[in-house]
Backbone as CSV, one residue per row, in Angstrom:
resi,resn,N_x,N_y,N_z,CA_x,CA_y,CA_z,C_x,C_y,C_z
1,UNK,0.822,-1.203,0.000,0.000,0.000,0.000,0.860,1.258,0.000
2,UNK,1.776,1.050,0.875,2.768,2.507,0.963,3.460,2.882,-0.138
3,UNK,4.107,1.956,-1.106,4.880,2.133,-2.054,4.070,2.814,-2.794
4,UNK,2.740,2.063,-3.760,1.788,2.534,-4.127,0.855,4.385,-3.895
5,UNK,0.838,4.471,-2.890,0.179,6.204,-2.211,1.607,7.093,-2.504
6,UNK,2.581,6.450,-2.234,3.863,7.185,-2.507,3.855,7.921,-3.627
7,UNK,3.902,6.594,-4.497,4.197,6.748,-5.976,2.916,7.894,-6.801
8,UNK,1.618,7.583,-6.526,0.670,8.393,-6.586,0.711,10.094,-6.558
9,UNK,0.668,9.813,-4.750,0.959,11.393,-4.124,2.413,11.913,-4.870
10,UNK,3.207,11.209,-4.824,4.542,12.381,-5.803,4.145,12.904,-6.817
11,UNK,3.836,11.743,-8.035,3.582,12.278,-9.202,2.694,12.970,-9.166
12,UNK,1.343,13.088,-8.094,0.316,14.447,-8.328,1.158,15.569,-7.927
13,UNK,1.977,15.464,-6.469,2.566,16.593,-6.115,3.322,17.365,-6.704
14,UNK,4.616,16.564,-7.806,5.173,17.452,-8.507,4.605,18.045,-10.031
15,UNK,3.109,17.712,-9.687,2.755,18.783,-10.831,1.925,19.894,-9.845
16,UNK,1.992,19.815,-8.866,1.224,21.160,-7.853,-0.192,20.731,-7.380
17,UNK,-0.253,19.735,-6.918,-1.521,19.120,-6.389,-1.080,19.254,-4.977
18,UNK,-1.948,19.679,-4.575,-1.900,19.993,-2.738,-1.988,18.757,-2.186
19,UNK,-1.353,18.923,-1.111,-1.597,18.096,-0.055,-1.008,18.322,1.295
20,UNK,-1.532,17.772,2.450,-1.174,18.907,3.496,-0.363,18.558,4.581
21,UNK,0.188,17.315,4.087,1.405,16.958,4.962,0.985,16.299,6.399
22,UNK,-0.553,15.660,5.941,-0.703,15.130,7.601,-1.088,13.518,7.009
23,UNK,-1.266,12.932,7.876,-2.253,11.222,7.626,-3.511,11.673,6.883
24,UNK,-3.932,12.821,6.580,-5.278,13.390,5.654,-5.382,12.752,4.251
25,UNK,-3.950,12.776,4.124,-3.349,12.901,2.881,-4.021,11.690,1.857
26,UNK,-4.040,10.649,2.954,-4.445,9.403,2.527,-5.579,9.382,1.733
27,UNK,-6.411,9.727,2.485,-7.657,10.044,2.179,-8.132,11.404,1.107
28,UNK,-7.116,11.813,1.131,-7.259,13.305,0.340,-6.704,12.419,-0.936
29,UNK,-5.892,11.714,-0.913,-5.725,11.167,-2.247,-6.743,10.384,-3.178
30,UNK,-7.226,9.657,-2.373,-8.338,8.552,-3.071,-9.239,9.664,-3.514
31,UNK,-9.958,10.928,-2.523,-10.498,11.270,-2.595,-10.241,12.404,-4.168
32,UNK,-9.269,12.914,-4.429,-8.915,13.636,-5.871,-8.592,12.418,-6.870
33,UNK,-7.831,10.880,-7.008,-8.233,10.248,-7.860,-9.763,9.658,-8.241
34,UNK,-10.778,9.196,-7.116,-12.466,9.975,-7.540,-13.050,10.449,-8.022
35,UNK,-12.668,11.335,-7.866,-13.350,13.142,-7.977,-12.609,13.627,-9.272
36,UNK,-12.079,13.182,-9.895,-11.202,13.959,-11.200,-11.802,14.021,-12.175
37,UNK,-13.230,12.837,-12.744,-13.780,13.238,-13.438,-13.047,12.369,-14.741
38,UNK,-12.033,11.164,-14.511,-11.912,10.711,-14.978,-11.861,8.750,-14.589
39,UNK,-12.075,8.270,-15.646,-12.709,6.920,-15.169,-11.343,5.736,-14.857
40,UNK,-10.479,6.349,-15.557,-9.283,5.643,-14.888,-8.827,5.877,-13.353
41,UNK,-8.575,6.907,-13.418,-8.247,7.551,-12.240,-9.375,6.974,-10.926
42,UNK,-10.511,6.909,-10.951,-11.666,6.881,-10.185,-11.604,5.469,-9.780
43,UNK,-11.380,4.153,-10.741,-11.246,2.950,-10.654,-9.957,2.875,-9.901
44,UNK,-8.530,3.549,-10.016,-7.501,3.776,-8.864,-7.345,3.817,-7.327
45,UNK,-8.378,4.923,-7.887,-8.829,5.213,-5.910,-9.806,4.479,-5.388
46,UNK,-10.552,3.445,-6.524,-11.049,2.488,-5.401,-10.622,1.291,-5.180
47,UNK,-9.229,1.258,-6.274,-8.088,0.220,-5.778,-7.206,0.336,-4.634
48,UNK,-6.894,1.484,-4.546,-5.655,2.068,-3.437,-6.737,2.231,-1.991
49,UNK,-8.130,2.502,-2.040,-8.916,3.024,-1.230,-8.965,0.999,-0.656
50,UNK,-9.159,0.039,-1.566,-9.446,-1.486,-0.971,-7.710,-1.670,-0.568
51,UNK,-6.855,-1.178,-0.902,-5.332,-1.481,-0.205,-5.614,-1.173,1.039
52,UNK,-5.731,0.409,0.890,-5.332,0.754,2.168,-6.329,0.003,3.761
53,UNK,-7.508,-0.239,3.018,-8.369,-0.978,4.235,-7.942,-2.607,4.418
54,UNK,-7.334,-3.360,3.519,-6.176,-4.424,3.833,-4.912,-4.048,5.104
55,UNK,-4.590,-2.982,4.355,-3.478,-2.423,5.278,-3.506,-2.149,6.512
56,UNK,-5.113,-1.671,6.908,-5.417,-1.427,8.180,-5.814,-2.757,8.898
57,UNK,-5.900,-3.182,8.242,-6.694,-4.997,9.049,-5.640,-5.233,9.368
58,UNK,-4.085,-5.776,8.226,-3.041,-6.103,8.905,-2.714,-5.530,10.141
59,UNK,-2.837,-3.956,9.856,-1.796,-3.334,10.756,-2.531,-3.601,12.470
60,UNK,-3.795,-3.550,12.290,-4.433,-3.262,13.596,-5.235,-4.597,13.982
61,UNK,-5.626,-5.590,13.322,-6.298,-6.493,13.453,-5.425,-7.618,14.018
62,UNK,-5.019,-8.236,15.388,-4.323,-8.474,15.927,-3.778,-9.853,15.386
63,UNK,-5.673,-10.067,15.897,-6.232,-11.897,15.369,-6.590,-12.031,14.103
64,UNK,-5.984,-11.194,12.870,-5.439,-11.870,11.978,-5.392,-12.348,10.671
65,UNK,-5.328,-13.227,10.564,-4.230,-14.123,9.669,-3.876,-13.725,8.343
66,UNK,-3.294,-13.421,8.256,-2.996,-12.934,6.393,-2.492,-13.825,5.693
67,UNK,-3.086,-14.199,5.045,-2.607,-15.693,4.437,-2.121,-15.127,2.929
68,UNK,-1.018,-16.015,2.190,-0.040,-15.738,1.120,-0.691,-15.363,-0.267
69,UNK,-2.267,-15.904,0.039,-2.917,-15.142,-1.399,-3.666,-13.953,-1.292
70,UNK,-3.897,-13.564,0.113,-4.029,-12.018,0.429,-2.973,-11.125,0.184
71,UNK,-2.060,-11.610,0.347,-0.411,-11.033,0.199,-0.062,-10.794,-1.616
72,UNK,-0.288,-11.762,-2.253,-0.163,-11.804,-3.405,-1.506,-11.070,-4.102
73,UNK,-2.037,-11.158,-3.748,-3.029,-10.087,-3.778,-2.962,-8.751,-4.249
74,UNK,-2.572,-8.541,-2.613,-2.232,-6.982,-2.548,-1.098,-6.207,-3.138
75,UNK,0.067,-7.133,-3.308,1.012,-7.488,-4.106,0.697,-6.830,-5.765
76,UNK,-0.382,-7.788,-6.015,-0.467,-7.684,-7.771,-1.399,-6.672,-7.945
77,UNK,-2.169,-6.439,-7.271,-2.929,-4.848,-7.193,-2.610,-3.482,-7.232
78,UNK,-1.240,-3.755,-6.180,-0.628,-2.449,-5.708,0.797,-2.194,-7.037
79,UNK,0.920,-3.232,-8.039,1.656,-3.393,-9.239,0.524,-2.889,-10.251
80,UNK,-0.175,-3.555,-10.183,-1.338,-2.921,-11.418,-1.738,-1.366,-11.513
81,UNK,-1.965,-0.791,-10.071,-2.257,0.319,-9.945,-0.985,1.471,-10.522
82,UNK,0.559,1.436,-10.148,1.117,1.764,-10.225,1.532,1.768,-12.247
83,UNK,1.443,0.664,-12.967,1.561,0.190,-14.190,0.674,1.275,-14.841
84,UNK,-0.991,1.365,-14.701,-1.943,1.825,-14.861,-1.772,3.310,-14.901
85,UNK,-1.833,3.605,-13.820,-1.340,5.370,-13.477,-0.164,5.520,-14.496
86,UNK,0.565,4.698,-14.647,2.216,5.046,-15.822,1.812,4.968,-17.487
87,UNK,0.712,4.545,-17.555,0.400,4.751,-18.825,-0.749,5.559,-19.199
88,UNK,-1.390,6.704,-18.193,-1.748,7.639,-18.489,-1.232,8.371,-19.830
89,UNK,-1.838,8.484,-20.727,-0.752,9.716,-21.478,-0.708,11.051,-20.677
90,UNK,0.265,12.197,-21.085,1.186,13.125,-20.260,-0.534,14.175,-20.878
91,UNK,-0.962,14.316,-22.027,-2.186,15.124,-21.886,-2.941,14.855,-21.235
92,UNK,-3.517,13.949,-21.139,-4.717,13.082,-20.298,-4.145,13.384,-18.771
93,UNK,-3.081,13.312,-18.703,-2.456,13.483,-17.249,-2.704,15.094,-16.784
94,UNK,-2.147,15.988,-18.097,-2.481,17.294,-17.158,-3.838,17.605,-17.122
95,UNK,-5.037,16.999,-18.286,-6.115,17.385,-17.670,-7.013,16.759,-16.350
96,UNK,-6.234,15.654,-15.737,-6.645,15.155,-14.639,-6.300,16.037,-13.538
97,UNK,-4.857,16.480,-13.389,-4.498,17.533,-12.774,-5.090,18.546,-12.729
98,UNK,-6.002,19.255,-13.256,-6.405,20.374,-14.414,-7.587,20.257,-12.985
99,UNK,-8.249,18.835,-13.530,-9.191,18.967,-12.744,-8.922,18.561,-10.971
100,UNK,-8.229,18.219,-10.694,-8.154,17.890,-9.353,-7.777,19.494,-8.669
101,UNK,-7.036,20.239,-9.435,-6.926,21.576,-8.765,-7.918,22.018,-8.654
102,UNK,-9.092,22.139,-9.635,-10.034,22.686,-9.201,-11.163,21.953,-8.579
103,UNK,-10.597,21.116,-7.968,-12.023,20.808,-6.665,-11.675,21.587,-5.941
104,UNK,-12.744,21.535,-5.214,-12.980,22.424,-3.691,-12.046,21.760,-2.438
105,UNK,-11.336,22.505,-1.755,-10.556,21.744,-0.806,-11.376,20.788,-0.094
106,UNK,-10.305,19.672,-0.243,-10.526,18.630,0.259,-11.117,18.342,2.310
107,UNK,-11.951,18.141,2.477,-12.596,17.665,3.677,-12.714,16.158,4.526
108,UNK,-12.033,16.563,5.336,-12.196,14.877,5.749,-13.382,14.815,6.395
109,UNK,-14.478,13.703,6.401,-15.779,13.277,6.589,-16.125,13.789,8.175
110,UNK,-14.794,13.125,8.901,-14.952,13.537,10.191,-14.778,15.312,10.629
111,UNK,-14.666,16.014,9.523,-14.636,17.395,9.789,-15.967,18.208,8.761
112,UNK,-16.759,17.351,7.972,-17.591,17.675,7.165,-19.210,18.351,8.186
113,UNK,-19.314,19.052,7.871,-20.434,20.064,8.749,-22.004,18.723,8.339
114,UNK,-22.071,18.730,9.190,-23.604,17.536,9.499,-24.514,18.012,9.106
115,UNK,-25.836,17.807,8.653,-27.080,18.828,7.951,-28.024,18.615,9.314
């Protein structure tokens, strides 16, 4: 999962995609590959969005077991995603960018005003 958000968050960052330097980030990511308005990108973040909730089971789920085809799994997912995102073409790429700048800053759920 980490290699993967890495690889993501850089390449948005060094074209000027915000992000705010906290654990938000995580979530601020899935949440602008989503939201971009494009269908590659959107299918990404709900690949990296099913990593990262693997990631949390490992990390926090005491009892367990991760067995070698969960691993390989996450493994060939977190390869696909990365492959995928690399064959964006570089136009298609800045208008994803294009659009992720202009969403509205990003909100995490737990700070989203309740109706």
């Amino acid at each position: 999962y980490y290699a993967t958000y890495n690889f993501l968050r850089q390449s948005l960052w060094v074209h000027g995609v915000p992000f705010g330097g906290t654990g938000e980030d995580h979530l601020r990511l899935v949440h602008y590959l989503s939201q971009s308005g494009d269908i590659r990108t959107k299918k990404l973040g709900g690949k990296l969005r099913g990593l990262r909730a693997s990631r949390g089971d490992a990390d926090y789920d005491l009892a367990r077991v991760v067995r070698s085809k969960d691993s390989q799994f996450a493994f060939s997912t977190a390869d696909a995603v990365i492959k995928d995102f690399s064959t964006i073409p570089p136009l298609d790429l800045q208008g994803i960018i294009g659009a992720i700048k202009s969403l509205p800053p990003y909100t995490p759920p737990w700070k989203q005003a309740k109706p």
